[in-house]
C-alpha positions as CSV (number, residue, x, y, z in Angstrom):
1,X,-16.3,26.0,-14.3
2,X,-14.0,29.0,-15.5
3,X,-10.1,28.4,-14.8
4,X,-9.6,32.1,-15.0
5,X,-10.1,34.5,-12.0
6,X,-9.8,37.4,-10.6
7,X,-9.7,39.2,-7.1
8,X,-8.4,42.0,-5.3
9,X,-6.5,42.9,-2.0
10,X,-4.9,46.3,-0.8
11,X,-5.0,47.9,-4.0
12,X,-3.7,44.6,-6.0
13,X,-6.0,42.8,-8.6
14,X,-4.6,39.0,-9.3
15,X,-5.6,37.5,-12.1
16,X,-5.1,33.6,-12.7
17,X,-5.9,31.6,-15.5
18,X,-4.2,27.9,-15.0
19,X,-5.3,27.1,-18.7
20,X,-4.7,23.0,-19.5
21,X,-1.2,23.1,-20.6
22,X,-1.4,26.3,-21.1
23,X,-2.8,26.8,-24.6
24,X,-5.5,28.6,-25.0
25,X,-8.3,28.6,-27.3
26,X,-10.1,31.0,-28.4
27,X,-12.9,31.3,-25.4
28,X,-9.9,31.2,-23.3
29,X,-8.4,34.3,-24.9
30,X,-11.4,36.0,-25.0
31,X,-12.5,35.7,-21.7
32,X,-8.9,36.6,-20.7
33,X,-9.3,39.8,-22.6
34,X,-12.4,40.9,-20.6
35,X,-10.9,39.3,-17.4
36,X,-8.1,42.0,-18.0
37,X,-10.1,45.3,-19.3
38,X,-12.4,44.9,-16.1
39,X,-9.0,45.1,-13.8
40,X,-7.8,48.0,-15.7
41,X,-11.3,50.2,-15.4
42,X,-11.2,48.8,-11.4
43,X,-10.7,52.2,-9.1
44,X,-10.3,49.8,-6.5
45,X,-6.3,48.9,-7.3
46,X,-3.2,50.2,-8.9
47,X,-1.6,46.9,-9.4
48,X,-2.2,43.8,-11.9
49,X,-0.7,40.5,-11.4
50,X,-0.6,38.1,-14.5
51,X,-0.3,34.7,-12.6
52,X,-1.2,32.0,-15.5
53,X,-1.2,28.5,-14.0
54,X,1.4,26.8,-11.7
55,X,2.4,24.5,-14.5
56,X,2.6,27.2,-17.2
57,X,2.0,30.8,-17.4
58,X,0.7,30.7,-21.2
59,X,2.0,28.3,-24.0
60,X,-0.2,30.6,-26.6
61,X,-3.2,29.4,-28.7
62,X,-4.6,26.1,-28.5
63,X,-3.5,23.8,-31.4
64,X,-5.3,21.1,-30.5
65,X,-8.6,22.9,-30.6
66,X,-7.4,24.1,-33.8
67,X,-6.2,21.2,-35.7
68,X,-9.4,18.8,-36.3
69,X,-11.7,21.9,-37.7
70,X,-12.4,21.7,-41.0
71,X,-11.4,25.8,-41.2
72,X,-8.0,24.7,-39.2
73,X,-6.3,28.1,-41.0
74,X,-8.8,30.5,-40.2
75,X,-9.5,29.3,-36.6
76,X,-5.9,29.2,-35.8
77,X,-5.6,32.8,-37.4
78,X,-8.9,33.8,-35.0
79,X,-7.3,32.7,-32.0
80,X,-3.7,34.3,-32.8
81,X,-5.7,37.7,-33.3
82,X,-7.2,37.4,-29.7
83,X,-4.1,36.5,-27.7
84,X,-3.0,40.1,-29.7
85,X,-5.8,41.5,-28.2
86,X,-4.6,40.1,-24.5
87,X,-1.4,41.4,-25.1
88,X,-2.2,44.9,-26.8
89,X,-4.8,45.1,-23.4
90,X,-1.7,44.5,-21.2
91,X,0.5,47.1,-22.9
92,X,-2.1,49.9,-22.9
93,X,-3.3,49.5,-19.0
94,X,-1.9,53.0,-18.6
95,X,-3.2,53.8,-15.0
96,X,-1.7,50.7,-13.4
97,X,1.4,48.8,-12.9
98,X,1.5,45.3,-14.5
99,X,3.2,42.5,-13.1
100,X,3.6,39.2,-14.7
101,X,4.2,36.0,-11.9
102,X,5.6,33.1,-14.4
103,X,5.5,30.4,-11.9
104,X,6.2,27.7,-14.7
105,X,7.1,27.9,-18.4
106,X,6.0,30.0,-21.8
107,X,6.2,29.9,-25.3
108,X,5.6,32.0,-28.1
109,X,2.7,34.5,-27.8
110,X,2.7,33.2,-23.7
111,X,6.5,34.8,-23.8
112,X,5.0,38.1,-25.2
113,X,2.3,38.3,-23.2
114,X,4.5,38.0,-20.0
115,X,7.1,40.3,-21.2
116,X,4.1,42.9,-22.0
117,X,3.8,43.8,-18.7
118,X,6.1,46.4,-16.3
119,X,7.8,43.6,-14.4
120,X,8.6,40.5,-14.8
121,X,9.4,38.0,-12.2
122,X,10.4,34.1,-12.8
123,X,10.7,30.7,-10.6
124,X,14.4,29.8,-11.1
125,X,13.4,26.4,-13.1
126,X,11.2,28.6,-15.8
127,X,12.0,28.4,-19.3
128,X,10.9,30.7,-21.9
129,X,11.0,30.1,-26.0
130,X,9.6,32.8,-27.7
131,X,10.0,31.8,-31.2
132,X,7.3,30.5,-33.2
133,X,9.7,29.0,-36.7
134,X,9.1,25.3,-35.7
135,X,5.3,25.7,-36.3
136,X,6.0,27.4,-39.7
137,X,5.1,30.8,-37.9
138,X,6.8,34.1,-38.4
139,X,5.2,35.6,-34.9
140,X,2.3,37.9,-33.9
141,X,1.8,39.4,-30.3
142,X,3.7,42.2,-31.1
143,X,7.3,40.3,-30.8
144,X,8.7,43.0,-32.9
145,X,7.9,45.6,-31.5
146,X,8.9,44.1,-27.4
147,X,11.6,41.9,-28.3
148,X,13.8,44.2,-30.1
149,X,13.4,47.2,-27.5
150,X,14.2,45.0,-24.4
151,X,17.2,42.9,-25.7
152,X,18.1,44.7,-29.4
153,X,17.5,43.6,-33.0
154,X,20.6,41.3,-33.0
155,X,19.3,38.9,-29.9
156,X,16.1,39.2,-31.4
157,X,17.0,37.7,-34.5
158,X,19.1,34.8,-32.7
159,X,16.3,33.8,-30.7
160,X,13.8,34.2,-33.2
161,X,15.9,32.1,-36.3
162,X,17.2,29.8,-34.0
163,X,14.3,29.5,-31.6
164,X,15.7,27.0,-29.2
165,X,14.4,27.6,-25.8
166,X,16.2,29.8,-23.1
167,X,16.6,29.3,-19.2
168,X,15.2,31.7,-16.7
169,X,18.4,32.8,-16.4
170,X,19.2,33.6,-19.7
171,X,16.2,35.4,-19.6
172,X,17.3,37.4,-16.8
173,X,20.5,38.5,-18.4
174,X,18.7,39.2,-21.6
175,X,16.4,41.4,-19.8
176,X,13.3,39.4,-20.6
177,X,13.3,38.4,-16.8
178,X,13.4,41.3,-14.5
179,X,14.1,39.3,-10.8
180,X,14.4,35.3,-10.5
181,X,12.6,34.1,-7.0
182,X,13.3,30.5,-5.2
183,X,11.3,28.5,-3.3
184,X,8.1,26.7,-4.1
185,X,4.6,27.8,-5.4
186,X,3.9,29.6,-1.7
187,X,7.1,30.9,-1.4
188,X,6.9,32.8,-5.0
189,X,3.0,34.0,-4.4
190,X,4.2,35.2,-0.9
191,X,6.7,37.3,-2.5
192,X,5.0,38.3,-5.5
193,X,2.1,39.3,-3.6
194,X,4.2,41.5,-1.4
195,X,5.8,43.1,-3.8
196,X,2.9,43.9,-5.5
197,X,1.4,45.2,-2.5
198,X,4.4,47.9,-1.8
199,X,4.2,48.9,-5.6
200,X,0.4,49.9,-5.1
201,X,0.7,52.0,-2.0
202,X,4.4,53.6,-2.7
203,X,4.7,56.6,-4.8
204,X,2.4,54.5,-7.2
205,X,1.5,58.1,-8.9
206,X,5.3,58.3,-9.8
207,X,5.6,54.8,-10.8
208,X,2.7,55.3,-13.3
209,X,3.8,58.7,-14.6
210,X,7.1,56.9,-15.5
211,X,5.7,54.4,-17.1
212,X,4.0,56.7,-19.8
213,X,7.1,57.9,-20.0
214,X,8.7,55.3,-20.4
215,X,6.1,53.3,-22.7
216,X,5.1,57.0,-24.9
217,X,7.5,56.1,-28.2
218,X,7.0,52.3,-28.1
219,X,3.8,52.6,-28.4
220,X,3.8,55.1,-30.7
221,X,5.3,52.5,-33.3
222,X,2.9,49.4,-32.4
223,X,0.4,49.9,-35.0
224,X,2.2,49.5,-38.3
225,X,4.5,47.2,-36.9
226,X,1.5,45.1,-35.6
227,X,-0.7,45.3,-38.4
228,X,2.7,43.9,-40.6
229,X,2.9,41.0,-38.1
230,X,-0.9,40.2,-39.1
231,X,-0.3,40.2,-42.6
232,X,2.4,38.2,-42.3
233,X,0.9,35.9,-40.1
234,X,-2.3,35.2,-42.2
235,X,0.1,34.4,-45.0
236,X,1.7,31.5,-42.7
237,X,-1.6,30.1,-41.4
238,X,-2.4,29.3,-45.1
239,X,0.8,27.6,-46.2
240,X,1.6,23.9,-46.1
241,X,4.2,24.5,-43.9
242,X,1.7,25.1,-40.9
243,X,-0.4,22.6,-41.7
244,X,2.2,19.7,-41.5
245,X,4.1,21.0,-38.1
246,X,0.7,21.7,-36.7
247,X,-0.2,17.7,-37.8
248,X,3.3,16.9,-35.9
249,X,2.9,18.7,-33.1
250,X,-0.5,17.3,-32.3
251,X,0.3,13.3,-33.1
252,X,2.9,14.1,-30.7
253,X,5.5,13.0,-33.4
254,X,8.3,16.2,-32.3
255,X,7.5,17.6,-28.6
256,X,5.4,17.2,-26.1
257,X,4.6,20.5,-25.0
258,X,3.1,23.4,-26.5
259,X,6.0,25.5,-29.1
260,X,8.7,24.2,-26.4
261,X,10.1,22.4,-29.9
262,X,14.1,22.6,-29.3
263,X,15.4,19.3,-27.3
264,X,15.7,20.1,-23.7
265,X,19.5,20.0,-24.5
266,X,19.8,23.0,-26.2
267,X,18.6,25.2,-22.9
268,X,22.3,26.1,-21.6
269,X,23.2,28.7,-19.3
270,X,27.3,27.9,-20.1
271,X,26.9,28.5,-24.4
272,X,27.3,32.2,-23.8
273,X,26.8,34.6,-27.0
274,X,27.2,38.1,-27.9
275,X,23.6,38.5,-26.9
276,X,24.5,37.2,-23.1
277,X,26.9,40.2,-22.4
């Protein structure tokens, strides 16, 4: 049976997709992808909510799918283009309001695809690492395009380089987070739902018309940027460098969880930067 779904109320379309873990293969991403184009050609709402799972909201592509194939380079490359296709989807829905609901954790092309959408809102205990260097990756999902609009080229790099994970609340004062919600599962869907619902029948035809606004230069520049991260991408996939943290990450011989590859000590709140002010 499918883990991803879809359904609408008052003018709201939530879509979930509790993937194992969070990864996603590649008939994960693609059936996310259609999941997504049939909200934004539905007259019947103005709003998307991007749920993921309770666990995890996405942890990207699927390396354990991946890893055993005997075309382990080119599959992984496959799947990376149709999570870019997820997010690319998310960033053109032009006639409604996006809303991604992390109720758990993300990671690499997971962290773009939440920070795609229009608003983003985080349980407290969330923690997002949106690099991809400990898998020998530069980065697709159009990271450098997003990353470097929301929080700057400088912060970019640092997390990027570095890519130790960051707390939700890091994330908020980044601007990667927009609102952080307490409570438990029910308490955040509640919330989100609510919100959601006052965004779809308030002034929604000014919300939107700011949002082209808003959106018109960014993605003006996705292309060529985008098409660079491809390139750059493909050339990773086929280096040795991939191949052995890929081999790591799936003996389980560095982390346990999908990209979060920094020790859970290095998510601080108190090591303030330049990039926190």
């Amino acid at each position: 049976m499918s883990e991803i779904s879809y359904q609408t109320l008052n003018n709201v379309g939530h879509i979930k997709f509790p993937i194992h873990n969070g990864a996603m293969d590649l008939k994960d991403c693609r059936q996310l992808f259609e999941t997504i184009q049939s909200a934004k050609e539905d007259d019947s709402i103005k709003v998307i909510v991007l749920w993921g799972g309770p666990d995890f909201f996405c942890n990207g592509i699927d390396l354990n799918a991946i890893h055993l194939q005997y075309n382990a380079s080119i599959l992984a490359y496959k799947n990376l283009k149709a999570l870019n296709k997820i997010v690319h989807a998310i960033l053109t829905a032009d006639t409604k309001l996006v809303i991604s609901a992390l109720q758990g954790s993300a990671s690499a092309g997971g962290v773009m695809m939440a920070i795609a959408a229009d608003l983003r809102y985080a349980r407290k205990n969330v923690v997002l690492n949106p690099s991809y260097a400990n898998l020998g990756l530069c980065g697709s999902e159009y990271w450098s395009v997003l990353l470097p609009a929301m929080i700057g080229y400088g912060c970019t790099q640092k997390l990027l380089y570095e890519a130790c994970p960051i707390s939700s609340s890091e994330a908020l004062r980044l601007g990667l987070i927009h609102q952080l919600v307490s409570g438990d599962l029910d308490a955040f869907a509640e919330n989100i739902t609510a919100k959601a619902e006052y965004l779809a029948s308030t002034n929604i035809d000014a919300r939107l018309a700011a949002k082209t606004v808003l959106n018109h230069r960014l993605l003006d520049e996705m292309e060529s940027q985008v098409k660079l991260e491809l390139e750059k991408m493909k050339e990773c996939c086929n280096h040795p460098e991939f191949e052995s943290a890929r081999s790591r990450f799936v003996e389980k011989n560095s982390c346990q969880q999908p990209f979060l590859c920094a020790a859970p000590g290095n998510i601080s709140d108190s090591n303030k930067s330049d990039c926190d002010e």
